[in-house]
N, C-alpha and C positions, 0 to 999 in steps of 0.2 A: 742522764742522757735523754735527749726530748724525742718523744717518739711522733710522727706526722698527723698524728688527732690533737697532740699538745700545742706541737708549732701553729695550727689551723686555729686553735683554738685562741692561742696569743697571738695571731696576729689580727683577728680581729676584736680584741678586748682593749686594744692599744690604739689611739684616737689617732697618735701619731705616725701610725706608717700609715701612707697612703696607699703603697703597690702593695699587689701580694706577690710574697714569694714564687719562685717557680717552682718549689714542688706542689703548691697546691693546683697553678695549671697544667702538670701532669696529672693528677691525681681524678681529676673528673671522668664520671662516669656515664655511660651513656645507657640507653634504655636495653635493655638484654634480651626482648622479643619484639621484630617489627610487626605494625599492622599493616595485614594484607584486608582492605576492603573488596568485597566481591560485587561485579557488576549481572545485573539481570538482563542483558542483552552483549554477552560478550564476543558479536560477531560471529553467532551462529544461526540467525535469521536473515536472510535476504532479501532485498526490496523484492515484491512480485511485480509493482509497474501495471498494475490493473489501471482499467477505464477505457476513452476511448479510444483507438486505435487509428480511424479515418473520421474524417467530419463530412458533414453533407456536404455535398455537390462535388463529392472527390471520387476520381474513374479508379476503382480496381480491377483485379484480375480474379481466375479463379482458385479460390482457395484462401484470399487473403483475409487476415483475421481485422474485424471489425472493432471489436470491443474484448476486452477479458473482465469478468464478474466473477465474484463469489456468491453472490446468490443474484437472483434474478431480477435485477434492475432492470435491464433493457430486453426488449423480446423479440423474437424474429419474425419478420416481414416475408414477403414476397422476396422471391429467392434466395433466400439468405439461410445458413443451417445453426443447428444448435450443436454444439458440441458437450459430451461430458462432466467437462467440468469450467461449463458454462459460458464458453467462447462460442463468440458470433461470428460466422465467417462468410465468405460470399459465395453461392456456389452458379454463379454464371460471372462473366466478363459483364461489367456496365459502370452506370454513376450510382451512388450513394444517394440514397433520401431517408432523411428520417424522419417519422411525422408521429404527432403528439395524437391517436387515438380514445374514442369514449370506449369503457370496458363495461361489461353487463355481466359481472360471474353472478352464478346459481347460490344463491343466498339461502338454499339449503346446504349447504357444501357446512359441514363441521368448519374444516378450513378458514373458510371465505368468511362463516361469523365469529370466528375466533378474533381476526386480524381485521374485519371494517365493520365492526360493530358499532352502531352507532351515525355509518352513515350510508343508510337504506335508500335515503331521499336525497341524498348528494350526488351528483354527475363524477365518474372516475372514471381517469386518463391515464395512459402506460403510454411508453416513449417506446416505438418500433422501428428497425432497420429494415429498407427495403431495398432490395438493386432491381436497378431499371437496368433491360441488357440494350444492350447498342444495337443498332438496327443493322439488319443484317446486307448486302452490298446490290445493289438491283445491275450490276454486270448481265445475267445473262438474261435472255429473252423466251420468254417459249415459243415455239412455232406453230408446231404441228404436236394431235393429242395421236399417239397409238392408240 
């Protein structure tokens, strides 16, 4: 009696069959644990959408946020507030200006020569939000002072 390792075996020691049998196309096996690859970002981080918010020359209101930072790229201007966790925001009605200032930090600051070491005799500029308010409505007149 030929048991299914003999037949597999003669059929192909035998030049002349070309097909193989069907039981050895039943007979295949397939891998008996699948791989699960794991991802390091599996949709549990969400864009935060930081940067800027408005751009110069654009009219906001009060309250609206300018820019959102993680750390302190941009700096607040003339009316403009800081927030906590580092959101610029407008606190009057007006236009947007942003303007490229010269910075002078205290160069005894730990801080300050930790991070611009090196450039004592160099000019440094920080990028600042300012809101200009809208000018207020010259309707009424005065007349007379009490």
């Amino acid at each position: 009696m030929a048991t299914l390792a003999n037949l597999a075996w003669k059929c192909f020691e035998t030049p002349q069959s070309k097909t193989i049998p069907s039981c050895i196309k039943v007979c295949s096996r397939n891998a008996a644990k699948k791989t699960s690859g794991t991802t390091s970002n599996a949709g549990n981080s969400k864009p935060k959408h930081r940067g800027w918010k408005r751009q110069d020359g654009s009219v906001v209101t009060v309250g609206t946020s300018l820019a959102t930072q993680n750390c302190t790229r941009w700096h607040p201007g003339l009316n403009v507030g800081f927030g906590r966790n580092g959101t610029l925001y407008a606190m009057v009605p007006g236009k947007v200006v942003v303007t490229c200032e010269k910075f002078e930090p205290k160069w005894d600051h730990t801080w300050v020569e930790r991070h611009y070491e090196g450039r004592e005799n160099q000019p440094l500029y920080k990028k600042y939000f300012n809101v200009i308010p809208k000018p207020q409505h010259n309707r009424f007149k005065l007349v007379n002072k009490i």
